[in-house]
Backbone as JSON Lines, residues from 0, in Angstrom:
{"i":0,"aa":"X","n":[0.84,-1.19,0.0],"ca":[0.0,0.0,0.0],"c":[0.88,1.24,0.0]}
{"i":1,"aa":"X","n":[0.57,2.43,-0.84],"ca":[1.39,3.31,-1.01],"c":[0.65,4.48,0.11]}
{"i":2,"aa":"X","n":[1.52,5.18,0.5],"ca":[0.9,6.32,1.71],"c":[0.97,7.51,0.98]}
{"i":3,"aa":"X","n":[-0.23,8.03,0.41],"ca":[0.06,9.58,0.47],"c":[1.14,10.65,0.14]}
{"i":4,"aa":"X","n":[1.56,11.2,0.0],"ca":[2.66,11.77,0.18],"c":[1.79,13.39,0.4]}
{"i":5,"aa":"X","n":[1.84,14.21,1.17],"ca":[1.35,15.26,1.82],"c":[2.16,16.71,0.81]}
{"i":6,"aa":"X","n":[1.53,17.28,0.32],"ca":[2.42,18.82,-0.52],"c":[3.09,19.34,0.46]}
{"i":7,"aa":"X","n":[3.69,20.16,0.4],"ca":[4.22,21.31,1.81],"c":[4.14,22.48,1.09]}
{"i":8,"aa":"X","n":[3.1,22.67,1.47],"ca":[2.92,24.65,1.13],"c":[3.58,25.35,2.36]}
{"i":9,"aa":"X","n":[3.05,26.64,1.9],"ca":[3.77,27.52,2.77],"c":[2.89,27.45,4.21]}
{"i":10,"aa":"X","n":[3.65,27.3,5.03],"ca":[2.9,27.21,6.82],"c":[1.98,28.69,6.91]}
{"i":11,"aa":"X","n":[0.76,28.14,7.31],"ca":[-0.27,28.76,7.51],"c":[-0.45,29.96,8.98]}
{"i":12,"aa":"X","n":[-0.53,30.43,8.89],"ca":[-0.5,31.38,10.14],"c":[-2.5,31.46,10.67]}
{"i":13,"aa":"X","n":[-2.36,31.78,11.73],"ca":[-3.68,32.04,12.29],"c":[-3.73,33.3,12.98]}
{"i":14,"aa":"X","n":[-4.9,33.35,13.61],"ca":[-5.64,34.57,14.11],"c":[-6.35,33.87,15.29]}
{"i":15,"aa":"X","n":[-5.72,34.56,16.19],"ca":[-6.18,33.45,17.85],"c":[-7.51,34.82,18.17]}
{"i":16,"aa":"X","n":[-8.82,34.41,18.52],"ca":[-8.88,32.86,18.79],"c":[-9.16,32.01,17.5]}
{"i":17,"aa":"X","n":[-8.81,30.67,17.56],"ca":[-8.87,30.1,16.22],"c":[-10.25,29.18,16.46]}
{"i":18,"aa":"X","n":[-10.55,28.69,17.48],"ca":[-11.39,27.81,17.79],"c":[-12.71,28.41,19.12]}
{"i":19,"aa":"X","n":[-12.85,29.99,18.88],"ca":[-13.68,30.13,20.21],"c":[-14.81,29.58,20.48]}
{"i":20,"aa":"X","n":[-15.35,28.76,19.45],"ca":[-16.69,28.28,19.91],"c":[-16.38,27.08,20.92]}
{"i":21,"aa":"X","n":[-14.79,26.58,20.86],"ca":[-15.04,25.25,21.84],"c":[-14.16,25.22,22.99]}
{"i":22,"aa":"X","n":[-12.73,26.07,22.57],"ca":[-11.71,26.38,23.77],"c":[-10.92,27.78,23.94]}
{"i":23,"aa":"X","n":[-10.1,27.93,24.7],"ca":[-9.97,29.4,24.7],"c":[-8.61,28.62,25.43]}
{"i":24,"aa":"X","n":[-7.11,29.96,24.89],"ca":[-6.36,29.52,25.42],"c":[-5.64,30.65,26.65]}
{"i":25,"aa":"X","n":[-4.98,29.75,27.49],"ca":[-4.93,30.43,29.24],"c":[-3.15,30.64,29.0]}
{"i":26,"aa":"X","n":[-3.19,31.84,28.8],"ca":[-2.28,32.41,28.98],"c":[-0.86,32.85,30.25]}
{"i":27,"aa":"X","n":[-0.07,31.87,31.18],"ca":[0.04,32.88,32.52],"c":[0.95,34.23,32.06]}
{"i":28,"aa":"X","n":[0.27,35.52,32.66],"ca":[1.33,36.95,32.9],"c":[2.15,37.07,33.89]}
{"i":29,"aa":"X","n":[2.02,35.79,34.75],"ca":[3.44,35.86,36.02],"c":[4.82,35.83,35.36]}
{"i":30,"aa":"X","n":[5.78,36.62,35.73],"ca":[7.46,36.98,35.4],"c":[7.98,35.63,35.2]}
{"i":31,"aa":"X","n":[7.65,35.04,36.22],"ca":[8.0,33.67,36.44],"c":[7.25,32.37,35.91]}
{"i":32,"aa":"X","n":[6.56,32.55,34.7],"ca":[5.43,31.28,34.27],"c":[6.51,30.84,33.27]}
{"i":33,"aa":"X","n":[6.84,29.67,33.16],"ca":[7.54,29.04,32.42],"c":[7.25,28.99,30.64]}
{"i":34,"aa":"X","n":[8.2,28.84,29.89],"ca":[7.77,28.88,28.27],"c":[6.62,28.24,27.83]}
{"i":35,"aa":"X","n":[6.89,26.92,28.1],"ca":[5.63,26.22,27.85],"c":[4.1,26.34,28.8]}
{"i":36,"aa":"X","n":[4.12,27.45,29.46],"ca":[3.0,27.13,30.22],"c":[1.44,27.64,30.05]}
{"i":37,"aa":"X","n":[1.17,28.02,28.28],"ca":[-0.32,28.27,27.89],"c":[-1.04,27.08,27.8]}
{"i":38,"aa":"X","n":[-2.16,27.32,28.15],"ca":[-2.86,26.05,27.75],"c":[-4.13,26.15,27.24]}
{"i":39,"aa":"X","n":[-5.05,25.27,27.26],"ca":[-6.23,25.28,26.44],"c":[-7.14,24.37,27.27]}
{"i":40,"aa":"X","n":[-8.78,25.61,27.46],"ca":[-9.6,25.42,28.48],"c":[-10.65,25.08,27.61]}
{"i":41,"aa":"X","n":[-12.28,24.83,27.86],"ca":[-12.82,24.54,27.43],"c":[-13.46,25.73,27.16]}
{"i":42,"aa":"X","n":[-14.43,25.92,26.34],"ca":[-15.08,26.99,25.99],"c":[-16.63,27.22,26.69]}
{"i":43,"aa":"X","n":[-17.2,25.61,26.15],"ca":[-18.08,25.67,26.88],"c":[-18.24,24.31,27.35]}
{"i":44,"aa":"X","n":[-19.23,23.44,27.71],"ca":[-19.53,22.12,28.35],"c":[-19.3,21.31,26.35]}
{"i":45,"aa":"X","n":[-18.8,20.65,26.65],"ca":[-18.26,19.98,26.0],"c":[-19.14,18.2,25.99]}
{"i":46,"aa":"X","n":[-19.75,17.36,25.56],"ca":[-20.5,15.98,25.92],"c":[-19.15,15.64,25.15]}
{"i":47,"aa":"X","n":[-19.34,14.09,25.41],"ca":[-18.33,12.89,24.88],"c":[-18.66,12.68,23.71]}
{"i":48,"aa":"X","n":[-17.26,12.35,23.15],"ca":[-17.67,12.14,21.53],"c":[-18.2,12.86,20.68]}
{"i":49,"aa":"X","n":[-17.85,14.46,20.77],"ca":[-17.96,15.5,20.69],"c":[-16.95,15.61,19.39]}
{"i":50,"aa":"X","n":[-17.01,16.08,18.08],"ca":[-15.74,16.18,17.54],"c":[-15.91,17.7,17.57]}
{"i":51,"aa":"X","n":[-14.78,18.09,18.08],"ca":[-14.81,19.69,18.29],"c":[-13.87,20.33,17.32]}
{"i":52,"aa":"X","n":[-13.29,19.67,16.41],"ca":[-12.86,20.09,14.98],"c":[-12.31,19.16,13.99]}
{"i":53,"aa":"X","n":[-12.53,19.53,12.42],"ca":[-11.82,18.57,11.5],"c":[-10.45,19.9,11.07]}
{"i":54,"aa":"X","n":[-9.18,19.34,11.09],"ca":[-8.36,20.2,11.22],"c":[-7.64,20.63,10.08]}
{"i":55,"aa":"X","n":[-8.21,19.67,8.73],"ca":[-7.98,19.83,7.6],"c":[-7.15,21.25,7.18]}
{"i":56,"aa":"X","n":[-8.06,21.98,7.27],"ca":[-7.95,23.51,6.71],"c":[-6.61,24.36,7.31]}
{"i":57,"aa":"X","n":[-6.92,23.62,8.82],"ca":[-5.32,24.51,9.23],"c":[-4.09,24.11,9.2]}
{"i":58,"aa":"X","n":[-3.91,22.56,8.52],"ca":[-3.02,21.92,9.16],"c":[-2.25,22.32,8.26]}
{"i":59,"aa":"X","n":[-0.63,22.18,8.23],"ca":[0.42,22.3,6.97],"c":[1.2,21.18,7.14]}
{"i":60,"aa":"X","n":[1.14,20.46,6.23],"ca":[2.25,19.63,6.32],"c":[3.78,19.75,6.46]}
{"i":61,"aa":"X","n":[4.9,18.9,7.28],"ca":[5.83,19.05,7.5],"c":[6.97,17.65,7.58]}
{"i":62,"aa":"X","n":[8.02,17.97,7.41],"ca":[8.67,16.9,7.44],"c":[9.64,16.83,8.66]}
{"i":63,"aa":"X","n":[9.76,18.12,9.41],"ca":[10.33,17.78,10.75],"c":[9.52,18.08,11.62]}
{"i":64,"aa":"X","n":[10.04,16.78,13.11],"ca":[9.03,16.65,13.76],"c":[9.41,17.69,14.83]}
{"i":65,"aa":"X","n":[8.93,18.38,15.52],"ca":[8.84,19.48,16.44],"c":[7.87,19.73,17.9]}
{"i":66,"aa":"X","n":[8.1,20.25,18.51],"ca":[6.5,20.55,19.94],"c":[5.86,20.63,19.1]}
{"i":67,"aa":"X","n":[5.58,21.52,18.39],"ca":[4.31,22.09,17.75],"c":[3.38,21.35,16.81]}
{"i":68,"aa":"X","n":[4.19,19.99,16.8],"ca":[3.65,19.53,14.98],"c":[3.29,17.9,15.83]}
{"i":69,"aa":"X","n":[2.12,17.53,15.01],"ca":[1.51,16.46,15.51],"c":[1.82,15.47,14.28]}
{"i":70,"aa":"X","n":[1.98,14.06,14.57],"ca":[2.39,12.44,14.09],"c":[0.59,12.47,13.0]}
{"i":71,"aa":"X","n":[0.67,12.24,12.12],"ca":[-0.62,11.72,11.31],"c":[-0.33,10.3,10.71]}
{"i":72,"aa":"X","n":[1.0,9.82,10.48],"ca":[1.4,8.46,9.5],"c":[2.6,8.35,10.35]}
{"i":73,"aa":"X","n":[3.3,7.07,9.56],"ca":[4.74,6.54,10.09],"c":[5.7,7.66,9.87]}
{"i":74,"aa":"X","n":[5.15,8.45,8.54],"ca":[6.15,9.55,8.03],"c":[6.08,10.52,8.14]}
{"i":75,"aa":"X","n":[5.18,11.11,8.2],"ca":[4.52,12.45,8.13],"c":[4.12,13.07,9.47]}
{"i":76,"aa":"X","n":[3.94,14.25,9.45],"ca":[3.98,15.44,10.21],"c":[3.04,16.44,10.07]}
{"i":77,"aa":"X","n":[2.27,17.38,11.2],"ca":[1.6,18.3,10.63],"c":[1.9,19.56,11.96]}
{"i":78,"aa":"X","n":[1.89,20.68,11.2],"ca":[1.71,21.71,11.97],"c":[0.55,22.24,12.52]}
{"i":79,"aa":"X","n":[0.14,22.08,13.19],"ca":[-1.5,22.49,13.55],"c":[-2.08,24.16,12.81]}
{"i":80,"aa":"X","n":[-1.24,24.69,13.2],"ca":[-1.98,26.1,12.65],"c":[-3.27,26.25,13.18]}
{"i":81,"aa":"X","n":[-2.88,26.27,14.59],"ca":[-4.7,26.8,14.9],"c":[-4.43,26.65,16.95]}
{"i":82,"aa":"X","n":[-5.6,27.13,17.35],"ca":[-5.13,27.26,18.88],"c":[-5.0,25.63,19.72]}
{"i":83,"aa":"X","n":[-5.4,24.73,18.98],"ca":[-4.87,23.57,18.92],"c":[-4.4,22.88,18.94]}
{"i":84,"aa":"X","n":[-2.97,24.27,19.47],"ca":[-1.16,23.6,19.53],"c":[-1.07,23.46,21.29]}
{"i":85,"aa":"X","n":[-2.1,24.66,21.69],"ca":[-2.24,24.78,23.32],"c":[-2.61,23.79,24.11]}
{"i":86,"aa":"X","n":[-3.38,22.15,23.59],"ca":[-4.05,20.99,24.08],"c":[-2.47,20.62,24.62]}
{"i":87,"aa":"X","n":[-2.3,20.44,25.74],"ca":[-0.89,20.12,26.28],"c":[-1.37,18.36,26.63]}
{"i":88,"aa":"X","n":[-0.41,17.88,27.23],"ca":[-0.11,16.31,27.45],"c":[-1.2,16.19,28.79]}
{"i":89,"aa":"X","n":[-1.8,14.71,28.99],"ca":[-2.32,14.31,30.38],"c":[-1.71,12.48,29.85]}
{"i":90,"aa":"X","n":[-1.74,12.0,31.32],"ca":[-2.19,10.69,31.02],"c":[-3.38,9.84,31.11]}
{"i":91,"aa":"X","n":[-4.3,11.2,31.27],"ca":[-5.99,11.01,31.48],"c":[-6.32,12.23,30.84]}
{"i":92,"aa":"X","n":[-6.19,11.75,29.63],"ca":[-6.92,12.68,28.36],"c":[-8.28,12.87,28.48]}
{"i":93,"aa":"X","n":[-8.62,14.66,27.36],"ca":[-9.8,14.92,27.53],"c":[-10.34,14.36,26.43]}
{"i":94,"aa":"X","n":[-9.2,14.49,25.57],"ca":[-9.47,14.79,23.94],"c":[-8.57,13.35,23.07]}
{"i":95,"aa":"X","n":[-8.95,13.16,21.69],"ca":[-8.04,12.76,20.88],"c":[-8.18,13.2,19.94]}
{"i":96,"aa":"X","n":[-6.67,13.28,19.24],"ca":[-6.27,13.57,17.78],"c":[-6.23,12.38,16.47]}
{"i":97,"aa":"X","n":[-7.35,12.4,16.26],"ca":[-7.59,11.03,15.44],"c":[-7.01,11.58,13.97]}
{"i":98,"aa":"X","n":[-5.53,10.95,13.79],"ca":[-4.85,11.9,12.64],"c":[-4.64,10.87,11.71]}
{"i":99,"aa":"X","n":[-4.8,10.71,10.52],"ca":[-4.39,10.34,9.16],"c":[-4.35,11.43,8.56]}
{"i":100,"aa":"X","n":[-3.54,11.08,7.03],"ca":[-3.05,12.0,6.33],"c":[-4.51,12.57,5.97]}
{"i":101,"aa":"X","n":[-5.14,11.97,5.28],"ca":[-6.94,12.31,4.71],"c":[-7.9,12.69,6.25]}
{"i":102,"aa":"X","n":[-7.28,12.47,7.09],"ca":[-8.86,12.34,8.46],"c":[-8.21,13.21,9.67]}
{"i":103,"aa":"X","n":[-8.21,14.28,10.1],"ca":[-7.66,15.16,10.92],"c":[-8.8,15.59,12.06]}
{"i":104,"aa":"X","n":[-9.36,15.02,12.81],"ca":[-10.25,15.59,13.62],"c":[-9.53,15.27,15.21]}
{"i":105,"aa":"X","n":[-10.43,16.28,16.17],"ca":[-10.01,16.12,17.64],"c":[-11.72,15.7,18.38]}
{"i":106,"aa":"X","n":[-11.69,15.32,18.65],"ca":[-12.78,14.48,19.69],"c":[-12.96,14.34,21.04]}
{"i":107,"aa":"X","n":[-13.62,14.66,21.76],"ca":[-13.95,14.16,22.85],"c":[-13.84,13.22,23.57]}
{"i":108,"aa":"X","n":[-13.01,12.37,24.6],"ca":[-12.93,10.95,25.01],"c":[-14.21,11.09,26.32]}
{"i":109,"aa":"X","n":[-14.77,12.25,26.93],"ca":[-15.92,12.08,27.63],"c":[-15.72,13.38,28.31]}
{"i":110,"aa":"X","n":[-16.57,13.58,28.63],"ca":[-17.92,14.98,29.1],"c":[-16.23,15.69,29.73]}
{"i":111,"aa":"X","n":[-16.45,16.9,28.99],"ca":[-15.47,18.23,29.57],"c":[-15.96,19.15,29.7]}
{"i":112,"aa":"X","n":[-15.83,19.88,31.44],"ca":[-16.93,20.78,31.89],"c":[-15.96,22.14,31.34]}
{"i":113,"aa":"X","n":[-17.11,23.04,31.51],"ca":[-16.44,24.17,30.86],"c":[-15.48,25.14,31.99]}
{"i":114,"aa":"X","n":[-14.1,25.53,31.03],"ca":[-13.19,25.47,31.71],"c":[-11.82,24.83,32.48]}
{"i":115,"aa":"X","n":[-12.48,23.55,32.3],"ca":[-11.75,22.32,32.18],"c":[-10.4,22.17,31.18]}
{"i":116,"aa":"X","n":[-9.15,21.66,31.73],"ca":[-8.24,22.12,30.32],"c":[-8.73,20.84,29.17]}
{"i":117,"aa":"X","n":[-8.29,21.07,28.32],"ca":[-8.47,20.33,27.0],"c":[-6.65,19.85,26.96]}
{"i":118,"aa":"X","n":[-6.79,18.25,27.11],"ca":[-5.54,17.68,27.02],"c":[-5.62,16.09,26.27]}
{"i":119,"aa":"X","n":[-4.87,16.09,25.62],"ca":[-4.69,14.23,24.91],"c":[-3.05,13.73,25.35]}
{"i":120,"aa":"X","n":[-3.24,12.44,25.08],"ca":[-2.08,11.87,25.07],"c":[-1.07,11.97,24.2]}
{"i":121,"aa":"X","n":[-0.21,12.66,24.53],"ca":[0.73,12.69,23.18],"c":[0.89,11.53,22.68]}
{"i":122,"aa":"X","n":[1.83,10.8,23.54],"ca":[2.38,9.21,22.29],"c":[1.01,8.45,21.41]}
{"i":123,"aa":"X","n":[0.04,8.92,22.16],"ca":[-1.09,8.52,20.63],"c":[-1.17,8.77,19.14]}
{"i":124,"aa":"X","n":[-0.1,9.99,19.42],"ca":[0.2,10.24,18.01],"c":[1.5,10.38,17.64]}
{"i":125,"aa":"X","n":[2.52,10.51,18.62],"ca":[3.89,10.82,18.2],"c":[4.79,9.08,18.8]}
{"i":126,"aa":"X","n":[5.77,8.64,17.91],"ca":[6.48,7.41,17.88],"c":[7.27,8.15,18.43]}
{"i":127,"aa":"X","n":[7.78,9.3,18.23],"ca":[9.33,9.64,19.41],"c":[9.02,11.25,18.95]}
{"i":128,"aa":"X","n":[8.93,11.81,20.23],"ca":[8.72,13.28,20.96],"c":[10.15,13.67,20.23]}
{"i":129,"aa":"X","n":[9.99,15.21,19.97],"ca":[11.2,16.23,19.29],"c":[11.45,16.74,20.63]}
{"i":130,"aa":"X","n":[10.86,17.02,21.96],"ca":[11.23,17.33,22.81],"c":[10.72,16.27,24.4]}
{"i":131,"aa":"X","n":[11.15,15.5,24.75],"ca":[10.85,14.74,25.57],"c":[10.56,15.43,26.9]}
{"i":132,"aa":"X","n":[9.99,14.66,27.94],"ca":[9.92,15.55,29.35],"c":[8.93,14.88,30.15]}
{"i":133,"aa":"X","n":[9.47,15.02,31.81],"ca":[8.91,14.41,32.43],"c":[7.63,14.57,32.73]}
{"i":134,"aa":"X","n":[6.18,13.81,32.57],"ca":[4.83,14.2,32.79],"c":[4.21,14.98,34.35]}
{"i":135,"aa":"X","n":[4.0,15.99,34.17],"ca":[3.45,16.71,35.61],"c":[1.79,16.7,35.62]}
{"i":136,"aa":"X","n":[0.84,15.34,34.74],"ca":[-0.48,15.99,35.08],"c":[-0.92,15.03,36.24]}
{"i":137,"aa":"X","n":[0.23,14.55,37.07],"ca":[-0.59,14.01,38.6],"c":[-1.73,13.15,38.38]}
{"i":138,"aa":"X","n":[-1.91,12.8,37.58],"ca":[-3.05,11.65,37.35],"c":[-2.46,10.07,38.43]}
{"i":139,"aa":"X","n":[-3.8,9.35,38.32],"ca":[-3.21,8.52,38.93],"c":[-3.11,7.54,37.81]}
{"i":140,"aa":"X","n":[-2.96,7.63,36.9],"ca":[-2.79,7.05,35.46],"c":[-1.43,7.92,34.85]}
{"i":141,"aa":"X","n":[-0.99,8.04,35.51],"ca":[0.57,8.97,35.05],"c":[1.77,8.11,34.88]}
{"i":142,"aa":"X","n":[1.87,8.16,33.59],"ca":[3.44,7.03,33.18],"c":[4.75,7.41,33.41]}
{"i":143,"aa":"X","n":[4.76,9.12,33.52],"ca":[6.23,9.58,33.64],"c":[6.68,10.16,32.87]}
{"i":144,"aa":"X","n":[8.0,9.66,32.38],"ca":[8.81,10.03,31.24],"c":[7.99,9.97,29.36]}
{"i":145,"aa":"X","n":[7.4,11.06,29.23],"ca":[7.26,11.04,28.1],"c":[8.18,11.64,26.98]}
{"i":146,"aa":"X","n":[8.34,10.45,26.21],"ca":[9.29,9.83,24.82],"c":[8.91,9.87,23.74]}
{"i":147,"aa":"X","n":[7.49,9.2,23.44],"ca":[6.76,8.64,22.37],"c":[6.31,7.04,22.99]}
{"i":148,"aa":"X","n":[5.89,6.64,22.0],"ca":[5.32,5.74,21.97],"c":[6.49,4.25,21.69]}
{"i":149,"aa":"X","n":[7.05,5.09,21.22],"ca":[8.39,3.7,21.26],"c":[9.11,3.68,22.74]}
{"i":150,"aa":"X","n":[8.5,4.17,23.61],"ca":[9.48,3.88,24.37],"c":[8.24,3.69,25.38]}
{"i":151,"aa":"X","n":[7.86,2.95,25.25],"ca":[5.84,2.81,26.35],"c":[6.02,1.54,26.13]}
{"i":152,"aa":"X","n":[6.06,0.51,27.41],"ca":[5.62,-0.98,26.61],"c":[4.43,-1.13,26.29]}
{"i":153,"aa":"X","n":[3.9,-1.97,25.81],"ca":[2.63,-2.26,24.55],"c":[1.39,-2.77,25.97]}
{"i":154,"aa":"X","n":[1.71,-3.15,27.29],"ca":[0.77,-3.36,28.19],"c":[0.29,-2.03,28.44]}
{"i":155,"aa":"X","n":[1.32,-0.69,28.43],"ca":[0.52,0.37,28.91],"c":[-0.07,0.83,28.03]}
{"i":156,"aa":"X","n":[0.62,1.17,26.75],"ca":[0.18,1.79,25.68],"c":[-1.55,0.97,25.35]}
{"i":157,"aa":"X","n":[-1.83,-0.08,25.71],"ca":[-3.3,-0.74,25.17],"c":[-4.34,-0.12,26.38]}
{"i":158,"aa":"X","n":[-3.65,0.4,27.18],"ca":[-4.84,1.31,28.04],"c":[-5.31,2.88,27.59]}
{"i":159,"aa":"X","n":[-5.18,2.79,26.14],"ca":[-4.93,4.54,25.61],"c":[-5.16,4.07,23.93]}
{"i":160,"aa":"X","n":[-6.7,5.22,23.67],"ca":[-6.73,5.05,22.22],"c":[-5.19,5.76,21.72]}
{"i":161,"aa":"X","n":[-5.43,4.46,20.5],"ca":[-4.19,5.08,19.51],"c":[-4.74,5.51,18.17]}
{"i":162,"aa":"X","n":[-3.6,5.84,17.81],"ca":[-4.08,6.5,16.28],"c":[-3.49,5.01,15.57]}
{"i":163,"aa":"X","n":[-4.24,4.62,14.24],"ca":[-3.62,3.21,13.54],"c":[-2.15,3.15,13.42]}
{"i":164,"aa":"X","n":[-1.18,4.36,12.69],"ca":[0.28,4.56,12.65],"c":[0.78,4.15,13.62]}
{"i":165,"aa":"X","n":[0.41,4.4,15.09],"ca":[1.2,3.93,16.44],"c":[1.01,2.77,16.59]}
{"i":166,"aa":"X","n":[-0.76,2.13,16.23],"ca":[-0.19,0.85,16.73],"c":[0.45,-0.2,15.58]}
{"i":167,"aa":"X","n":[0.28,0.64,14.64],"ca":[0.96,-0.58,13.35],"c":[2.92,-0.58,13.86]}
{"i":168,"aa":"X","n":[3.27,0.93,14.56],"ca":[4.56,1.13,14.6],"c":[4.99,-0.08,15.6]}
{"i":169,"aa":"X","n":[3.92,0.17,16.56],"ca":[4.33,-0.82,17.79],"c":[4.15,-2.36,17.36]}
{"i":170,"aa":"X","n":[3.55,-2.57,16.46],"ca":[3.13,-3.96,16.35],"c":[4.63,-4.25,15.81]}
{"i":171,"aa":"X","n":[5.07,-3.45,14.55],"ca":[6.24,-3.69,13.91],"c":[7.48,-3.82,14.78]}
{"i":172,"aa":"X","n":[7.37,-3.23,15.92],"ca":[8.52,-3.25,17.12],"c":[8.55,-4.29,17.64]}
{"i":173,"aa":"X","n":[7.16,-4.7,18.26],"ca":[7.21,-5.52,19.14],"c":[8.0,-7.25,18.15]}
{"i":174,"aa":"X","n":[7.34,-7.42,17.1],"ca":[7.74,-8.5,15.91],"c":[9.06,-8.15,15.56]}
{"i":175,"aa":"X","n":[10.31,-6.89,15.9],"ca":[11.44,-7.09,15.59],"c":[12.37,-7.47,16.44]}
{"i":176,"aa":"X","n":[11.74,-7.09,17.65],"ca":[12.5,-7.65,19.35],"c":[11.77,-9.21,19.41]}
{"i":177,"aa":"X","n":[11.61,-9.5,18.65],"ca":[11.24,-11.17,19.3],"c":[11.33,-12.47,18.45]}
């Protein structure tokens, strides 16, 4: 089966807010709030299984992987272009990024009250993080060291929707170590 191959136009710029009908992103103005520390709240009450966008329109394709740019295939890359980059990491996600090259939507995994941050699992979509780091969302479902998905054994990783690319990656892993 041949995959796609994605154009690369020129990266799309936005106009925040990009998404106000569903999240709004939280800015801190403390001296002291760290780089990474905007995030993305809910807008309003949110039900499960909610697709709260198809991301088609903003996405740009890319060939390096980065924070900013989300896993869609084994190969490929996308830049979000939209306030969408603010959904930071949990290990008790709100949301998923159900990404193929053709199918770009974010979804609901169950009822997000408004205000609530809006968070997914990264390694659901990324095989190995451009910037790795230790997980701070205190869940009691919290794995730690997030890597990607190559570096999750396949018992934890089956407690967490995946996107098909991750688990075809992992299937292919697991069949080369054995």
């Amino acid at each position: 089966m041949t995959v796609p191959q994605l154009e690369t136009p020129q990266p799309i710029t936005w106009s925040q807010p990009s998404h106000a009908d569903v999240l709004h992103v939280v800015t801190p103005t403390s001296a002291d709030a760290e780089s990474f520390s905007s995030y993305a709240v809910a807008a309003r009450f949110i039900p499960a299984n909610t697709i709260l966008s198809i991301l088609h329109d903003s996405a740009t394709p890319t060939s390096t992987v980065a924070y900013s740019s989300v896993q869609v295939s084994e190969k490929q890359s996308i830049e979000l272009n939209s306030d969408f980059l603010f959904c930071n990491h949990s290990c008790d996600p709100s949301v998923v990024f159900d990404m193929t090259p053709e199918h770009m939507e974010v979804r609901s995994l169950r009822d997000i009250q408004k205000g609530e941050m809006i968070t997914f699992f990264y390694p659901s979509t990324e095989w190995s993080m451009a910037q790795p780091f230790d997980c701070l969302c205190k869940s009691g479902k919290c794995i730690g060291r997030i890597s990607g998905a190559k570096d999750i054994k396949k018992d934890v990783l089956e407690r967490y929707w995946l996107t098909e690319h991750i688990r075809r990656l992992k299937k292919k892993q697991e069949s080369e170590q054995s």
